[in-house]
C-alpha positions as CSV (number, residue, x, y, z in Angstrom):
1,X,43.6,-29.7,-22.2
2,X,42.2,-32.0,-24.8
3,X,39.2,-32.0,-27.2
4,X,37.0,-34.8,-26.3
5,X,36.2,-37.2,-29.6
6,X,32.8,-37.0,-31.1
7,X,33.5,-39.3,-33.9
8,X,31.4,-42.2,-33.3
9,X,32.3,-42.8,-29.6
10,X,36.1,-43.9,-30.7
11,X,39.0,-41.7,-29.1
12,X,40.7,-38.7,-31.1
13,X,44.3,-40.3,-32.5
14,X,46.0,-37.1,-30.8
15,X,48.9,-38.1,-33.2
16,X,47.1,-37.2,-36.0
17,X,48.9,-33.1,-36.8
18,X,49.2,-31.1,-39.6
19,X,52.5,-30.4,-41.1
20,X,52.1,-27.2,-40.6
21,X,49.5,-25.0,-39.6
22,X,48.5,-20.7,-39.3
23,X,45.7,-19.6,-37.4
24,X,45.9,-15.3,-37.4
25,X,42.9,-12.6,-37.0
26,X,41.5,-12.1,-39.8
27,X,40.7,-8.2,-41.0
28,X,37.4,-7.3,-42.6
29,X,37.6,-7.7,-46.6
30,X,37.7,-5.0,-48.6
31,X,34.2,-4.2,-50.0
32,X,35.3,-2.3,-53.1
33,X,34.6,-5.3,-55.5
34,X,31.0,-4.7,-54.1
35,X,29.7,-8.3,-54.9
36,X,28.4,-9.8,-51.5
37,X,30.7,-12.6,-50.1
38,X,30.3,-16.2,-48.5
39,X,31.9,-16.2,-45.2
40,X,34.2,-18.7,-44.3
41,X,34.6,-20.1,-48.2
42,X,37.0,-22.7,-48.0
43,X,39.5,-24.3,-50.5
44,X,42.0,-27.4,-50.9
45,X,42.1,-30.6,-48.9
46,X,41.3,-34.0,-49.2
47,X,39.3,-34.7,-52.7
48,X,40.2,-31.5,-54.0
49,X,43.1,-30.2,-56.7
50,X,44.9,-29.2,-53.6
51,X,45.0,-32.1,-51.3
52,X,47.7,-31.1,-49.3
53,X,46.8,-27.3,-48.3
54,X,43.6,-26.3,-47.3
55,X,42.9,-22.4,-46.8
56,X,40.1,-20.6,-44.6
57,X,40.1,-16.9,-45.5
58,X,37.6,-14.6,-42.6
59,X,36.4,-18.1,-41.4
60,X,34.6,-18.5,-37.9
61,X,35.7,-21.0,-35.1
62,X,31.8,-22.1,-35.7
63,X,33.0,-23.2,-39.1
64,X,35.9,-25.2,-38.6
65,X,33.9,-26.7,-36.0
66,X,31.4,-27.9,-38.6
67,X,33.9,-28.9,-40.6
68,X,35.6,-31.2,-38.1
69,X,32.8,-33.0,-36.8
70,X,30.8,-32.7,-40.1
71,X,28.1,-31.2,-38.5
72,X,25.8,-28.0,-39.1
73,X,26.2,-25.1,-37.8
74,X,23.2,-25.2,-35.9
75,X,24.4,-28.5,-34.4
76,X,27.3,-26.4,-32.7
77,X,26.1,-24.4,-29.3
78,X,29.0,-22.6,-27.9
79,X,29.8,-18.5,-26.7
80,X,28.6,-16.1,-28.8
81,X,31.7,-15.1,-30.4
82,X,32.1,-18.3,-31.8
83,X,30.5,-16.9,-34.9
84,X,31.1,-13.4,-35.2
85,X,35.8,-13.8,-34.2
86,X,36.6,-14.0,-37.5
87,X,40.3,-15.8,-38.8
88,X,42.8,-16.8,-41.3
89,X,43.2,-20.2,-41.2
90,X,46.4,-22.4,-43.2
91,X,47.3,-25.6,-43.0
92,X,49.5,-28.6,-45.3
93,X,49.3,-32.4,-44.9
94,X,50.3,-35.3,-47.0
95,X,48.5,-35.1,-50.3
96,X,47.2,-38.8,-49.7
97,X,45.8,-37.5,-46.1
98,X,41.7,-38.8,-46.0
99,X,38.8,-37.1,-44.7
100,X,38.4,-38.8,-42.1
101,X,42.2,-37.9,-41.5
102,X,41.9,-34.5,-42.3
103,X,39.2,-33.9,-39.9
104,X,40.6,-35.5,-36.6
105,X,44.0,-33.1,-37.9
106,X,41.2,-30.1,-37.5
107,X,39.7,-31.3,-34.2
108,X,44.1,-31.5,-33.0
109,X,44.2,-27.8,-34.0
110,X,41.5,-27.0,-32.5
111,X,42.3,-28.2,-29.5
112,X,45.7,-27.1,-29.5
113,X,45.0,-23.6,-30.4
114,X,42.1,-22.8,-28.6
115,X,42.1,-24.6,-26.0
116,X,39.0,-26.3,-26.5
117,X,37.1,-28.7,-24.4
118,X,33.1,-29.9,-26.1
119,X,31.0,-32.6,-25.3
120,X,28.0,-34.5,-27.7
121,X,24.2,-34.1,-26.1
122,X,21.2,-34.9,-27.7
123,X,18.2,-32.2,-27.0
124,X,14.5,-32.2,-28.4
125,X,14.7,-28.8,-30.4
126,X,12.5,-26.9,-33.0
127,X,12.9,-27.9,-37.1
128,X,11.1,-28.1,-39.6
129,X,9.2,-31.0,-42.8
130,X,9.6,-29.5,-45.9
131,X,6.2,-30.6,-47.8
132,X,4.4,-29.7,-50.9
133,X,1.7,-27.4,-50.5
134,X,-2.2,-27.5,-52.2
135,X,-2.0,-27.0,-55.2
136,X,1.1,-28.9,-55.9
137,X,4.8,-27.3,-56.4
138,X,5.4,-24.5,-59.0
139,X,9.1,-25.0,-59.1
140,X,10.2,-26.1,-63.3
141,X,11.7,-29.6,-63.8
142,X,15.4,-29.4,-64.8
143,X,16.4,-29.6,-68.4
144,X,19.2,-32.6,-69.3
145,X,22.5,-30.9,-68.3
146,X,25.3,-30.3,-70.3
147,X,27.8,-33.2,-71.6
148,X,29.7,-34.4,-69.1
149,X,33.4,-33.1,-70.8
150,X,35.1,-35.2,-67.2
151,X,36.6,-31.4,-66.1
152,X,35.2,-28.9,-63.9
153,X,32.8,-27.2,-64.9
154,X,34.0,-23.5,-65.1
155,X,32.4,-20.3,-64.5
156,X,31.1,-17.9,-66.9
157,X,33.4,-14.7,-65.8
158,X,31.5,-12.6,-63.8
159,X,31.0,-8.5,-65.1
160,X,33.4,-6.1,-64.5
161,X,32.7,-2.9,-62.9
162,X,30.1,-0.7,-64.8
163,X,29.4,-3.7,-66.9
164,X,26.7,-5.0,-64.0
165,X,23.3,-5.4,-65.3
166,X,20.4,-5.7,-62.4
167,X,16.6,-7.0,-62.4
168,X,13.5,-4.8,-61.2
169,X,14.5,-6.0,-58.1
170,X,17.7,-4.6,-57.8
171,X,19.8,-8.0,-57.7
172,X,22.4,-8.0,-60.5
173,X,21.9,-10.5,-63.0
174,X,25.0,-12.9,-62.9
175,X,25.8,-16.3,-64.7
176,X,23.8,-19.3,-63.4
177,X,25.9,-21.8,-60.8
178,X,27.5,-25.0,-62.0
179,X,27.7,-23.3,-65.7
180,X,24.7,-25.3,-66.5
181,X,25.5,-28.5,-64.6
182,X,23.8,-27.4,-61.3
183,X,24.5,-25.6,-58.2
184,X,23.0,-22.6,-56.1
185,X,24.0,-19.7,-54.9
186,X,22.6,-16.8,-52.3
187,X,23.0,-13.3,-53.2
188,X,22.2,-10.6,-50.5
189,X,21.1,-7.4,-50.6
190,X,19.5,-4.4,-48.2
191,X,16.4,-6.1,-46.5
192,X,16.2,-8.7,-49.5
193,X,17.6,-12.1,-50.4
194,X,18.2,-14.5,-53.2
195,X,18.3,-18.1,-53.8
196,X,19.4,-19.4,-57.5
197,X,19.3,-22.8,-58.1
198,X,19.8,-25.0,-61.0
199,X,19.2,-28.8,-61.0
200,X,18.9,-29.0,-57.5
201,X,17.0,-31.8,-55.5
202,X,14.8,-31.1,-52.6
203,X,17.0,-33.0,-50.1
204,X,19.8,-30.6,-51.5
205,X,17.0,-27.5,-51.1
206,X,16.3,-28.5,-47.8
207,X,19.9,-28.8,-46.6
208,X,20.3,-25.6,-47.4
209,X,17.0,-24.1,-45.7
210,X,18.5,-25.6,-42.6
211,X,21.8,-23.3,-43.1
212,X,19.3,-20.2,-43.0
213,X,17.1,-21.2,-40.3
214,X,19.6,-22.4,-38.4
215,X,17.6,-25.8,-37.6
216,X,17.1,-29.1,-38.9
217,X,14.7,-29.6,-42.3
218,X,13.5,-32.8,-43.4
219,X,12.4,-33.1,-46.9
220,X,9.0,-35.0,-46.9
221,X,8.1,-33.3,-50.3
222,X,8.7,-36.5,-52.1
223,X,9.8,-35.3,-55.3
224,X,12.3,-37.2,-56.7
225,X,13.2,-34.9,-59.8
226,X,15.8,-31.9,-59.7
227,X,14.6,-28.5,-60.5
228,X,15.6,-24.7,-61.4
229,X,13.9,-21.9,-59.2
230,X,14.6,-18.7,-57.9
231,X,14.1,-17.7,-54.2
232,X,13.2,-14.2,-53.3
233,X,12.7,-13.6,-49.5
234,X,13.5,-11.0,-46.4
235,X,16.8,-12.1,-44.6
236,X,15.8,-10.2,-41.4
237,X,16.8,-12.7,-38.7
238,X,17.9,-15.4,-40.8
239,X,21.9,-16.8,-40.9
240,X,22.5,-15.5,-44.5
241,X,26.3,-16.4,-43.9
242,X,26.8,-13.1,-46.7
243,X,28.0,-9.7,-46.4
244,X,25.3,-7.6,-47.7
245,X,26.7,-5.1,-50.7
246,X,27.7,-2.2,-48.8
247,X,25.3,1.2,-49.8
248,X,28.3,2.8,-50.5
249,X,31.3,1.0,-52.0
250,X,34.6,2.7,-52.8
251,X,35.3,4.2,-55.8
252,X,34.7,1.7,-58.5
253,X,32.4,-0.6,-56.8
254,X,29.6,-1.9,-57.9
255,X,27.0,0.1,-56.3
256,X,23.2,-1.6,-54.9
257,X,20.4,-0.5,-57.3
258,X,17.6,1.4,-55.4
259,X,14.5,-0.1,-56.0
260,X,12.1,2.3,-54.2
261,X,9.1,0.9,-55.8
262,X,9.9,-2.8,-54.9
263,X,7.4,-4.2,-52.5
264,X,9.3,-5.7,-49.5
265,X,10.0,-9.6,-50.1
266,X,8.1,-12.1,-48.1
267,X,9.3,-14.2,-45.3
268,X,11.2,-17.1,-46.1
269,X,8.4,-19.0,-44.9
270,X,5.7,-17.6,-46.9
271,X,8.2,-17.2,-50.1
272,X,8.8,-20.7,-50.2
273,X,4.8,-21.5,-50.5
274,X,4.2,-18.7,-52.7
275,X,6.6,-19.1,-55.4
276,X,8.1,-22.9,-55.0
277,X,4.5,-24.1,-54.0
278,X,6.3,-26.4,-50.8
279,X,5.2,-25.4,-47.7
280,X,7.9,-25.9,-44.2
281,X,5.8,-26.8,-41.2
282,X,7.0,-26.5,-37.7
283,X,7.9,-29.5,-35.3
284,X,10.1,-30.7,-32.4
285,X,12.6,-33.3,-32.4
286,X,16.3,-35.1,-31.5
287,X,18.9,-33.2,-32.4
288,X,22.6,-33.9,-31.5
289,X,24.7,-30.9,-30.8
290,X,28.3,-30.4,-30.3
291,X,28.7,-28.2,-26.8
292,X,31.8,-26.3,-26.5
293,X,32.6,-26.5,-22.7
294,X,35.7,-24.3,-22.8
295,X,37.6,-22.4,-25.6
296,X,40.4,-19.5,-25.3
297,X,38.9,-16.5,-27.6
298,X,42.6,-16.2,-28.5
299,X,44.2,-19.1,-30.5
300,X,47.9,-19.5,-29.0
301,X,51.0,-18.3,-31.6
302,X,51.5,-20.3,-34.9
């Protein structure tokens, strides 16, 4: 079987392979490092350092779907284990390979693997506007940045074991994303979250509020400025896309704080009001989904 095209309405150049390419189950990480961890992370490809490797460590079908048809996740409707199988995924191409490229190579493998037959509908579901709230948004206006040197910007190293410092909350205080440039980043603990931005906009916020709500969310704020703001919610039923620091690490883990005085965080809902000052209200709408028809739970052998 074949995957059907979804780019655009234009048929999938079946020609279009990877040099070579390892799909394997993956194994569950081990937690001793203690710091939670990003499901799925990615790295090399087109645009990158690496253009002609890309690797997905503990990634989910789900994902390289998303990644094929440049999609979100919640655009993807499928079996249940399309999100929870968990694999190593390899592959090599010609350094000068495009996106565009590179992504019909990943809707091949797919196919080929998995077995994989999907189909493009448009249904009116749930979302969200993401809108400033009375009173007007508490969130501070970004500083000017850093020069612009022309390299990466690179990390602060994170602490070592035993070197972790944490906040009244309990979250470990670690170096801010983007080393000053910009970024965010989620942190997740037992029955609390964390969002850490820095010179983000709100189209870029509200991007990644439709990641954890697993629908779409338009910004309607108007604000045009980037801003620096910290995000402190409950992550009970949200898609955190983390593994939460386990209670009990190994030895020489870095070990959750117990806050038993912490009040328990808000919902995402009412954090966002309370301590950005936005406000998401609830709506229906179009969205276009990617339905998997058929997939093998088993890729075939490499």
């Amino acid at each position: 079987m074949i995957l059907t095209s979804l780019a655009r309405g234009q048929a999938t150049d079946k020609t279009l392979t990877f040099d070579a390419a390892s799909i394997k189950p993956a194994e569950m990480p081990n937690p001793g490092g203690g710091r939670a961890m990003r499901f799925g992370r990615g790295s090399g490809g087109p645009g990158t350092s690496d253009p002609g490797r890309v690797r997905y460590p503990f990634t989910t079908v789900k994902n390289l779907l998303t990644i094929a048809y440049d999609v979100k996740p919640y655009q993807i409707t499928g079996p249940n284990w399309l999100d929870s199988e968990r694999f190593d995924v390899q592959a090599t191409m010609p350094p000068e390979t495009t996106k565009e490229q590179f992504r019909t190579m990943l809707q091949n493998l797919i196919a080929e693997r998995f077995k994989a037959t999907v189909h493009r509908e448009t249904k009116e579901l749930p979302m969200y506007s993401l809108t400033v709230a009375k009173g007007g948004p508490k969130m501070k206006e970004s500083g000017d940045p850093p020069p612009d040197t022309g390299e990466p910007a690179a990390p602060p190293p994170l602490p070592g074991p035993g070197q972790m410092k944490f906040d009244k909350d309990g979250f470990p205080i670690l170096p801010m994303p983007g080393g000053g440039r910009g970024g965010l980043f989620q942190m997740m603990m037992p029955n609390r979250a964390r969002m850490i931005a820095q010179r983000q906009t709100m189209q870029e916020f509200a991007a990644q509020l439709s990641n954890i709500l697993s629908k779409p969310v338009t910004d309607l704020t108007e604000l045009k400025a980037k801003y620096d703001f910290t995000l402190t919610y409950s992550p009970e039923g949200l898609n955190s896309g983390m593994i939460v620091m386990p209670a009990r690490p190994p030895e020489g883990g870095i070990r959750p704080v117990e806050v038993p005085d912490a009040e328990t965080p808000p919902t995402i809902f009412a954090a966002v009001q309370s301590e950005l000052g936005l406000k998401l209200e609830a709506k229906k709408g179009p969205v276009e989904l990617i339905v998997v028809d058929h997939m093998e739970k088993v890729p075939t052998e490499n």
